[in-house]
C-alpha positions as CSV (number, residue, x, y, z in Angstrom):
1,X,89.7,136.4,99.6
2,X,92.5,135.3,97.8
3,X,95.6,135.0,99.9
4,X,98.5,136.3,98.2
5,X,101.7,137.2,99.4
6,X,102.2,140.6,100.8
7,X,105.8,142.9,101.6
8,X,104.4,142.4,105.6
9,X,103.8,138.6,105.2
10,X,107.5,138.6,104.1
11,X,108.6,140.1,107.1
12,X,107.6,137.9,109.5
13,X,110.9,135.4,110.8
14,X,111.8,132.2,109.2
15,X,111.7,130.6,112.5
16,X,108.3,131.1,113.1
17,X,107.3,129.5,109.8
18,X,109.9,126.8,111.1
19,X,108.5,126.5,114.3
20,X,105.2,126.4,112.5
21,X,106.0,123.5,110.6
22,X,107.3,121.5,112.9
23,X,104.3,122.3,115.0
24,X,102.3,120.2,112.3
25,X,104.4,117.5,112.1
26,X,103.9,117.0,116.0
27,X,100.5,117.1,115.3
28,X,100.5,114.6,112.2
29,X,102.8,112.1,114.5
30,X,100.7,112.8,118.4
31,X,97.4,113.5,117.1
32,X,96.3,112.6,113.4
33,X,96.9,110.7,111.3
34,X,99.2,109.2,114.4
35,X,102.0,106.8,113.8
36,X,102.3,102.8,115.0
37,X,105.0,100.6,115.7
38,X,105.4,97.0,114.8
39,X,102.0,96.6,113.8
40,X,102.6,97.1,110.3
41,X,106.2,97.0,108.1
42,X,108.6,97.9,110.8
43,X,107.7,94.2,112.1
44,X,110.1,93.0,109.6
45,X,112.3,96.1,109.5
46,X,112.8,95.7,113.4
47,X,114.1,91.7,113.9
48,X,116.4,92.2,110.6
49,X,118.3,95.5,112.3
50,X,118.4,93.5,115.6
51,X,119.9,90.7,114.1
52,X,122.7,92.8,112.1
53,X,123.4,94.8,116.0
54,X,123.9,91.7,117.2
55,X,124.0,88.3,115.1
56,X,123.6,86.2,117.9
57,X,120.1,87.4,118.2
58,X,116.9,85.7,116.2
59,X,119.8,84.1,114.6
60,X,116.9,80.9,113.4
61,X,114.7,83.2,112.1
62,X,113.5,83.1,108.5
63,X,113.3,86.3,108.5
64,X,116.9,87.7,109.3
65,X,118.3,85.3,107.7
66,X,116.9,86.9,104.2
67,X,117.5,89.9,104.7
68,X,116.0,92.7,101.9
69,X,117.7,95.7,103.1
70,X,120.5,95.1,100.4
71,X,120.0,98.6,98.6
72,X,119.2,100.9,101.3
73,X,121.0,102.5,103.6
74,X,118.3,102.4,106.4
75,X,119.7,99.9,108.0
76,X,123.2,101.7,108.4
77,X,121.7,105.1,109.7
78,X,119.5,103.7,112.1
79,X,122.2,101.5,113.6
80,X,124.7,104.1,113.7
81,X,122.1,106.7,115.3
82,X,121.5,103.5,117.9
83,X,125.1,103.6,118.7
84,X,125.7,107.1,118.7
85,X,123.2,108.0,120.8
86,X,122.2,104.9,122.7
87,X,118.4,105.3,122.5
88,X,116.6,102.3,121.3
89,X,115.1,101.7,118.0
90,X,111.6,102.8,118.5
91,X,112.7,106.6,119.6
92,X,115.4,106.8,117.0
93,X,113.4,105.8,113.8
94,X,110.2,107.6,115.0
95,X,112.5,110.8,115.7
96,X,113.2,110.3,112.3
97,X,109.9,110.0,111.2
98,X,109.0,113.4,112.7
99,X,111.9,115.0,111.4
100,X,110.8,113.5,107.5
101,X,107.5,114.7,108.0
102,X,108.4,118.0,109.4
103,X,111.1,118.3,105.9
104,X,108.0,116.8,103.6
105,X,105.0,119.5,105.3
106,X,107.8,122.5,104.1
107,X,107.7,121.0,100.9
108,X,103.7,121.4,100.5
109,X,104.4,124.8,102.0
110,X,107.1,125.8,98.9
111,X,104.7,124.3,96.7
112,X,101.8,127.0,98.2
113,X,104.0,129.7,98.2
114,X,105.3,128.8,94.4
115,X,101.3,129.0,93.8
116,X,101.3,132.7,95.2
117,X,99.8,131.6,98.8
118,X,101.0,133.7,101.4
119,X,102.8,132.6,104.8
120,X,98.7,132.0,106.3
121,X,97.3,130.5,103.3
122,X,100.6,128.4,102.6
123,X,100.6,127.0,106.3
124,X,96.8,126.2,106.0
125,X,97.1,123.8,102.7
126,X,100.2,122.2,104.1
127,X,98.1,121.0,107.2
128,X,95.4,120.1,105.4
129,X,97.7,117.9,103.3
130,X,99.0,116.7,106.6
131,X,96.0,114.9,107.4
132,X,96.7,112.1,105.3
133,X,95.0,109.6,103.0
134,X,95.1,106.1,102.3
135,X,96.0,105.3,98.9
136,X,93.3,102.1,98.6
137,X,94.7,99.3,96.0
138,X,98.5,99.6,96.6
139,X,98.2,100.4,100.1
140,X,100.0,103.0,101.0
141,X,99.6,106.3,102.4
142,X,100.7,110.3,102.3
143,X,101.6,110.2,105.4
144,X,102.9,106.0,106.4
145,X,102.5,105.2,110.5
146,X,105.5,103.3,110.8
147,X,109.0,104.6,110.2
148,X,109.8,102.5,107.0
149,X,112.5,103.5,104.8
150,X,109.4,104.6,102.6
151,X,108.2,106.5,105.0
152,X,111.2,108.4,105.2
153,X,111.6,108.8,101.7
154,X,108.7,109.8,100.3
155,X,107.8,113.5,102.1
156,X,111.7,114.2,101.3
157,X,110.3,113.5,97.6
158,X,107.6,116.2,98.4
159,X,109.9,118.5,99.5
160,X,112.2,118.0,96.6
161,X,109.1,118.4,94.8
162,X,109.0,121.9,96.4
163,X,112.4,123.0,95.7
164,X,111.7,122.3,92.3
165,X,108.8,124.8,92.4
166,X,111.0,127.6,93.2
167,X,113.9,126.6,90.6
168,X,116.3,125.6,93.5
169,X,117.6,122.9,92.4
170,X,120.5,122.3,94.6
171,X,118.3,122.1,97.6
172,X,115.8,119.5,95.4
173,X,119.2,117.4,94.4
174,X,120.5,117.0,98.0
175,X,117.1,116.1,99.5
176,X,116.4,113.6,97.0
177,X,119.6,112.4,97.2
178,X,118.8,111.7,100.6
179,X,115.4,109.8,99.8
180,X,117.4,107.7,97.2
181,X,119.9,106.3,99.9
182,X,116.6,105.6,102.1
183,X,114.9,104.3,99.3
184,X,115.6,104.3,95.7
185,X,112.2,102.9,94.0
186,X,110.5,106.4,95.7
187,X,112.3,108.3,93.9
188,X,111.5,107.2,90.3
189,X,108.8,109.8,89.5
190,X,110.4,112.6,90.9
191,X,114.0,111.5,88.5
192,X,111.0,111.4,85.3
193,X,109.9,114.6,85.8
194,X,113.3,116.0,86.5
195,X,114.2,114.5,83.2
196,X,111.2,116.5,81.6
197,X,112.3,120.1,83.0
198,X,115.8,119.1,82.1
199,X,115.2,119.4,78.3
200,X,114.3,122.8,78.6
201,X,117.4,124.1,80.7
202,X,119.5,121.0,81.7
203,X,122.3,123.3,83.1
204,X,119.8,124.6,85.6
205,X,119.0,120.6,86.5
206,X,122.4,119.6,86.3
207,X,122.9,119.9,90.0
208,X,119.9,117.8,90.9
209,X,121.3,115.1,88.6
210,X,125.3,114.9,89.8
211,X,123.1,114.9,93.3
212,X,121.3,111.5,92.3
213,X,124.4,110.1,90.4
214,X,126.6,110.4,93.8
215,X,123.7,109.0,96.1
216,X,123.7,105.9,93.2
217,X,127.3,105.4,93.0
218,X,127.6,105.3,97.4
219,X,124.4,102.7,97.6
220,X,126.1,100.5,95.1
221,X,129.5,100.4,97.4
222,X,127.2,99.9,100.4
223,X,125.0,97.0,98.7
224,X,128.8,95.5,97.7
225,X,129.8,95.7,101.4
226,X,126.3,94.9,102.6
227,X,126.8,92.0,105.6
228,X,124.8,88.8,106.4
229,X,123.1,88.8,102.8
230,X,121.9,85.2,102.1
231,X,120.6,85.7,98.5
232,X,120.7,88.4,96.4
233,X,117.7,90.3,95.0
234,X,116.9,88.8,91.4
235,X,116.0,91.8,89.3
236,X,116.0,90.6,85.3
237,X,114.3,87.0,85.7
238,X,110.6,85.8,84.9
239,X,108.3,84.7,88.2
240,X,108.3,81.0,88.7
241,X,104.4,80.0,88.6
242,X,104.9,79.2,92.5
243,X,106.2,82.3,92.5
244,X,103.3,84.0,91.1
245,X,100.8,82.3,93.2
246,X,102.2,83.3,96.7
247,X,102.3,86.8,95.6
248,X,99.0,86.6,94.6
249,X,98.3,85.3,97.8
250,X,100.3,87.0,100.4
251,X,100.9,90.6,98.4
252,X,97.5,91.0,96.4
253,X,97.8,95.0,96.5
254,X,100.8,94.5,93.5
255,X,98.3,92.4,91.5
256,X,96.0,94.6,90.0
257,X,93.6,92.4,88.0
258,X,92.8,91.2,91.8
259,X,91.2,95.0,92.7
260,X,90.4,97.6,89.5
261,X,87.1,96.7,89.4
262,X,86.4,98.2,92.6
263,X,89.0,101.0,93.0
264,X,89.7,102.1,88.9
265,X,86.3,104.6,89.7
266,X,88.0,106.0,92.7
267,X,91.1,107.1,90.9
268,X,88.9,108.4,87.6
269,X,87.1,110.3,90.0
270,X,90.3,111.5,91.9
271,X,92.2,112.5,88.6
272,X,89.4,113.9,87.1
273,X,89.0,115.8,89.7
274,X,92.6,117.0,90.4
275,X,92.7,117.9,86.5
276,X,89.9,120.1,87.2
277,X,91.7,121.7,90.1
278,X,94.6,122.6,87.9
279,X,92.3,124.1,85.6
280,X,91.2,126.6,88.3
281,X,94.4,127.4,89.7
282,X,97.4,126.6,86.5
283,X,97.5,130.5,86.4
284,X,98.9,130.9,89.9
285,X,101.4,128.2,89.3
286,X,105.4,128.4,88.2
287,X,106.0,126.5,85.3
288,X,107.5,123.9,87.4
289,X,104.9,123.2,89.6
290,X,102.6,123.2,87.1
291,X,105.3,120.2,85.9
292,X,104.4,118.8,88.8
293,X,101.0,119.0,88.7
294,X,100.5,117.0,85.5
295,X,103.2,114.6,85.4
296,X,102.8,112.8,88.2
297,X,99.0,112.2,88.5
298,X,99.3,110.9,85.2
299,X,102.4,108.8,85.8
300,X,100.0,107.5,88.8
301,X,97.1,106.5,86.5
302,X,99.5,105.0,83.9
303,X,100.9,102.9,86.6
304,X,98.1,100.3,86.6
305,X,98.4,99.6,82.9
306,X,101.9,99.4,83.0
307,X,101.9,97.2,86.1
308,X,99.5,94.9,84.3
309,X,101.7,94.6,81.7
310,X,105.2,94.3,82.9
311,X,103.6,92.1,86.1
312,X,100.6,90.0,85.2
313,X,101.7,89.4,81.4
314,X,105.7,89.6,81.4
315,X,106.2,88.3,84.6
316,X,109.4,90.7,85.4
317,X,110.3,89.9,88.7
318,X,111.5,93.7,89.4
319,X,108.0,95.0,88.9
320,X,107.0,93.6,92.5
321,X,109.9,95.4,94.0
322,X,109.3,98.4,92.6
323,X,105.8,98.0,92.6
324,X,105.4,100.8,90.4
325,X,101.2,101.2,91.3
326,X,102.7,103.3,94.4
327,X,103.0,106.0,92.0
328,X,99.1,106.0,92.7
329,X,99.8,108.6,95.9
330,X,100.6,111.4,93.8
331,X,96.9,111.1,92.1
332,X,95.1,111.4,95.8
333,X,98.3,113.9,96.8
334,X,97.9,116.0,94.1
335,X,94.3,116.2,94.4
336,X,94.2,117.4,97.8
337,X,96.9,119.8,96.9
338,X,95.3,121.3,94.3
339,X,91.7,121.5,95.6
340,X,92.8,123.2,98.6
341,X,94.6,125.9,96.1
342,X,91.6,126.1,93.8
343,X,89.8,126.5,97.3
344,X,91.5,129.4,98.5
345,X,91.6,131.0,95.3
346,X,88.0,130.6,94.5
347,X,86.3,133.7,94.0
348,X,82.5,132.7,95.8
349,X,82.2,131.1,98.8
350,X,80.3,128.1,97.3
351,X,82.7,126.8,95.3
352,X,85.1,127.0,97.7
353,X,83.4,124.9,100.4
354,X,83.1,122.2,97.6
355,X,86.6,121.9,97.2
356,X,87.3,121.5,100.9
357,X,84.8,119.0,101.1
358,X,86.8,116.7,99.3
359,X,90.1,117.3,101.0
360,X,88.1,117.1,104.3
361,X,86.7,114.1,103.0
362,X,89.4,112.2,101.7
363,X,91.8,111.6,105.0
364,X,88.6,110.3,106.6
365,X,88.0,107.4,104.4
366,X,89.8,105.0,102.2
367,X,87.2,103.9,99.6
368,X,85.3,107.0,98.6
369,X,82.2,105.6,96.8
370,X,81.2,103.3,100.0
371,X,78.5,104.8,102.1
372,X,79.8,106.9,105.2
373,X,78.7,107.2,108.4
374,X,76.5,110.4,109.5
375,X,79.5,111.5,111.9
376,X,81.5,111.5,109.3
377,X,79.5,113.3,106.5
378,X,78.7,116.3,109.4
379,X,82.3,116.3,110.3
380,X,83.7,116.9,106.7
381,X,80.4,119.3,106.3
382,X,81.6,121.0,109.3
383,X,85.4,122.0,108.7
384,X,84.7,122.7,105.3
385,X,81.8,125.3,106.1
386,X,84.5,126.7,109.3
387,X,87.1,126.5,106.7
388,X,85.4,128.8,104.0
389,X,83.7,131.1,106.3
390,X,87.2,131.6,108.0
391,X,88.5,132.9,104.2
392,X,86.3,136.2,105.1
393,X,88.1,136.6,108.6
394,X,91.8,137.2,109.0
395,X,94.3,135.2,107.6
396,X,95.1,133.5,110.5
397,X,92.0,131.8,111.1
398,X,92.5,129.7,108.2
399,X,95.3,128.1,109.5
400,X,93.3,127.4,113.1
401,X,90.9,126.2,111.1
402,X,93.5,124.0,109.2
403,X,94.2,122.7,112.7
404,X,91.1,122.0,114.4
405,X,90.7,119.3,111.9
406,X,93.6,117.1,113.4
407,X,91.2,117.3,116.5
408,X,87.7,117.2,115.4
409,X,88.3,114.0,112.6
410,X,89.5,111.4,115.0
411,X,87.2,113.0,118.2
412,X,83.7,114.3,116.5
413,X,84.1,112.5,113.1
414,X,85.4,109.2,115.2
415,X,87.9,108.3,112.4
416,X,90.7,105.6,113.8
417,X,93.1,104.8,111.2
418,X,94.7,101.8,113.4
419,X,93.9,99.1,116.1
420,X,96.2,99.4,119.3
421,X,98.0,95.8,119.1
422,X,100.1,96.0,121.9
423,X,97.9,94.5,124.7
424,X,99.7,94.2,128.5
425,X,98.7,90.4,127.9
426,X,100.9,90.6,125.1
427,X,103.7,92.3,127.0
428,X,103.6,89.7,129.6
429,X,103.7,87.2,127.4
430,X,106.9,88.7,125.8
431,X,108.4,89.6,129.5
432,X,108.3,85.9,130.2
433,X,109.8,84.7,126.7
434,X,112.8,86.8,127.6
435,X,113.1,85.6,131.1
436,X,112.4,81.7,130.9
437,X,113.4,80.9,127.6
438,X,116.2,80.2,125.4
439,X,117.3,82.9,123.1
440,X,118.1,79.9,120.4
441,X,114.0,78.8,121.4
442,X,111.6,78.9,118.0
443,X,108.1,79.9,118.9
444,X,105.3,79.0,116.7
445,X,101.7,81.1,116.9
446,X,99.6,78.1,115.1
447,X,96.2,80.0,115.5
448,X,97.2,83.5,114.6
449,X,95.9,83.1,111.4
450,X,96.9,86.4,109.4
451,X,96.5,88.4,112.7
452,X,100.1,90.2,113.5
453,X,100.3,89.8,117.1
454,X,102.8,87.3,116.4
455,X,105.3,89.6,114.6
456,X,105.0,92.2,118.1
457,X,106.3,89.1,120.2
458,X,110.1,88.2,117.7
459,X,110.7,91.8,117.7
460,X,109.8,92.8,121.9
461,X,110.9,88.8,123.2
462,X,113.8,88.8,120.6
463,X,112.8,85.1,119.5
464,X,112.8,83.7,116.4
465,X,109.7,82.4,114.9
466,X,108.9,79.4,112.7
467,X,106.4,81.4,110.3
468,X,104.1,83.9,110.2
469,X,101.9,86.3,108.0
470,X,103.5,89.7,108.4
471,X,107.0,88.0,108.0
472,X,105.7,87.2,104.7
473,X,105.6,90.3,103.1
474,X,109.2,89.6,101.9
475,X,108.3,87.1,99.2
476,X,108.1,90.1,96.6
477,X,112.3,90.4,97.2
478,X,113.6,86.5,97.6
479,X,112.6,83.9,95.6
480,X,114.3,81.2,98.3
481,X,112.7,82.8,101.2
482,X,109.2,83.0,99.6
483,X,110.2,79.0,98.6
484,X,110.6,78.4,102.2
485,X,107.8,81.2,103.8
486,X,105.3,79.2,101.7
487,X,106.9,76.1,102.5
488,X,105.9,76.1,106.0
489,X,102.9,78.2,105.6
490,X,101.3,75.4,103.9
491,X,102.3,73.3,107.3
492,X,101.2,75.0,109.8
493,X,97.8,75.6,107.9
494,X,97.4,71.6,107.3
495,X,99.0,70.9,110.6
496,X,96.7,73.2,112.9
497,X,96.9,73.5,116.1
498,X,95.7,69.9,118.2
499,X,96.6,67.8,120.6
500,X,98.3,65.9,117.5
501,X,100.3,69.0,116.3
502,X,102.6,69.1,119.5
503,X,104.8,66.0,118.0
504,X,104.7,67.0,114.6
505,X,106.1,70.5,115.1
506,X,108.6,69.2,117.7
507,X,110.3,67.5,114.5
508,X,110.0,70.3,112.9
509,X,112.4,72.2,115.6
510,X,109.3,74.0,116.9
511,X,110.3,74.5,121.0
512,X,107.3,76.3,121.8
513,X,103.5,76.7,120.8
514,X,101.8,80.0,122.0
515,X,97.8,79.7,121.5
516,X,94.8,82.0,122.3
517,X,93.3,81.3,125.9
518,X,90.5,80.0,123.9
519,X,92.3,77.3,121.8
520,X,93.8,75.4,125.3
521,X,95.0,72.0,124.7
522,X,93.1,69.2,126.9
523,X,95.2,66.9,128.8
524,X,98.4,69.0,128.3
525,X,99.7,71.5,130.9
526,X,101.0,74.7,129.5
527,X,104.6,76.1,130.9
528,X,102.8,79.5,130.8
529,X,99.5,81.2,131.0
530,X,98.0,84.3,130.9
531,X,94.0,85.2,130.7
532,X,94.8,85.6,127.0
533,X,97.5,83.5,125.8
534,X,98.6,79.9,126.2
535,X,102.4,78.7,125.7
536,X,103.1,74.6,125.4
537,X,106.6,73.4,125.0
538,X,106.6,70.8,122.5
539,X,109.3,68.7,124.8
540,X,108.7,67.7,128.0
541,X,110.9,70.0,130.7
């Protein structure tokens, strides 16, 4: 039952394993867990690289005109892949967002095959990592929906992560050099435990570490020559108390105080759990993975102490740009990882088919102590019992098994991880923005609420918006634009959206109100209308 490598597994091509691979990440990006666009970050990621193609557009923005991509070279790639190529933003990033997965499923793969897995039994726990899980309380995820710059960065961290299984630490410098250009905070646990292997052979490490230093030393001259930058980001200051309170109120996931009581059991459970895990399988491990392994679940669970500290009691204002509770993914990652190792090294069938219950379990739900549905308990019963009975056929049944749960979580276990926000009511709205309107216009969605449809129109219409909640999400980076986010905010939330507002947001350079079908405005004709939207000029034509 155990699946160790063999002389014939060995013999099989390299590009079959490739092809392999890649075949998951299609899956991870077509199927399950999926992927969205500009329903989550890349609404603010989208208007700010439009706006530094071209400055003329959603040039009276809030937004763009605080931009947060300082420190990153996202923003460069993806424009210079845009002009290279000439697709448009959408294909290019989620290209590279298949390309990242594909790069971050080989590094679960090295890290099976470090644990003595053969090609079959390798393949299989990388796709069962591949399905994902939502890190509850930081809110994140293995495997991020929309092509971020952390959700380019992080499966090259797993990948370097795999490298460093196998002692190949050229490979693990270059890839994480890569992930440090994309984003640098992502790769602060894999640097620690680099640091930690380094002590015992630092000439081994050294390559990973001139690696990092180069991709360090090329962000700075990039930040330096960094264009349209309004405000730099402040990183050795104390929050303001307004500061504070619109973090607290528009990023509660960094707070922690505002969530442990209802998630701290999860992660004991989790970690307690994964420790176990390594228990059964530390044997099979290199001395680097089993690194791995310990370090950084337990930089995870001391992540919420020491965000409580240097956040709700120091105040640091770097600690909500780091936001250091991310860290949390590697204590859901690592259990998955390991449980599906202790699973196919179990020696009777029983315990096996408990430890892929919990990795069947965990991509299907996001708090794991709330009651699930009976579709999804049978499904998760169901691949797990296929699963271990497939350990007693050939090897590469495991790996259709593996597979069949991309298919049979979303279909029989009826698991949707997003809403579909881009309604054809939407699109016509945006269509006629783009036709009949100024590009200079402001548009103002006064009844949105914290609903995001607003954030799909700036980015498709290419017009600038007064406020709204997604846009927000940069108040952790800017002190001046969370000032001025909150600013109007408050307005529009003691302003509302009457008969009365129109004049009010007119002096506020507001040209246009967009409001649900069901909010119409009596007595005042709308300049467009659609069986689910509603737009009012605040100026007569």
């Amino acid at each position: 039952m155990s699946f160790v490598a063999t002389p014939a597994a060995a013999l099989l091509p390299r590009l079959a394993t490739a092809m392999a691979i890649c075949a998951l990440a299609l899956l991870t990006f077509f199927q399950f867990p999926g992927r969205t666009w500009l329903q989550q970050d890349t609404q603010i990621y989208a208007p700010i690289l439009q706006h530094l193609r071209d400055p003329s557009v959603l040039d009276r923005d809030l937004l763009v005109q605080y931009p947060h991509v300082t420190y990153t070279l996202y923003d460069e790639l993806a424009l210079l892949l845009e002009k290279v190529t000439g697709a448009d933003l959408q294909h290019i990033l989620g290209t590279a967002q298949i390309v990242c997965r594909a790069i971050g499923i080989w590094g679960i793969y090295l890290m099976a095959t470090a644990a003595g897995l053969d090609l079959w039994g390798a393949l299989a726990a990388a796709a069962l990592f591949s399905l994902g899980a939502m890190i509850a309380g930081p809110s994140v995820l293995t495997f991020e929906y929309e092509p971020t710059p952390r959700a380019l960065a992080v499966p090259l961290i797993f990948c370097a992560l795999g490298f460093v299984s196998h002692r190949r630490y050229v490979a693990a410098g270059a890839v994480s050099a890569a992930a440090f250009l994309i984003h640098a905070p992502t790769t602060v646990p894999f640097g620690l435990v680099l640091l930690w292997l380094s002590r015992r052979d630092f000439r081994r490490t050294l390559p990973a570490w001139i690696a990092l230093l180069a991709s360090l030393v090329i962000l700075l001259i990039a930040a330096y020559a960094q264009p349209g930058v309004h405000q730099q980001q402040q990183f050795f200051t104390r929050l303001t108390p307004s500061q504070e309170a619109v973090q607290r109120m528009r990023t509660a996931y960094n707070w922690i105080s505002l969530w442990w009581s209802s998630l701290l059991p999860q992660y004991l459970f989790l970690y307690a759990l994964g420790c176990l895990a390594f228990a059964r399988v530390k044997n099979f491990l290199t001395p680097e993975l089993r690194s791995c392994a310990i370090i950084l679940p337990a930089m995870g669970m001391l992540s919420m102490p020491l965000s409580y500290l240097l956040l709700e009691q120091l105040k640091w204002s770097l600690t909500p740009q780091l936001q250091p509770m991310r860290v949390l993914l590697f204590v859901t990652a690592f259990a998955v990882i390991l449980a599906a190792l202790a699973a196919f090294r179990a020696k009777h069938l029983a315990e096996s088919l408990a430890w892929l219950l919990l990795v069947f379990y965990i991509p299907m739900r996001v708090q794991l102590f709330d009651p699930p549905s009976w579709r999804i308990v049978l499904t998760a019963t169901g691949l797990a019992a296929f699963t271990t009975a497939a350990l007693r056929l050939p090897r590469q049944a495991l790996l259709i098994a593996a597979v069949l749960a991309f298919f049979l979580i979303p279909g029989l276990g009826g698991v949707s991880n997003y809403p579909d926000l881009h309604t054809p009511q939407l699109a016509e709205l945006t269509t006629w923005a783009r036709a009949n309107t100024s590009r200079d216009a402001i548009f103002l969605f006064p009844d949105a609420g914290r609903r995001v449809h607003s954030g799909i129109f700036r980015a498709d219409a290419q017009r600038a918006l007064y406020v709204d909640w997604k846009g927000g999400g940069q108040v952790n980076y800017l002190k001046d634009f969370a000032d001025e986010w909150t600013r109007r905010w408050q307005i529009i939330n003691r302003t509302g959206y009457g008969t009365a507002s129109v004049p009010q947001y007119r002096r506020l350079g507001v040209d246009y109100l967009v409001l649900l079908r069901d909010h119409l405005l009596p007595g005042v004709q709308p300049v467009y209308l659609n069986t689910n939207y509603a737009v009012y000029r605040t100026e007569a034509e």
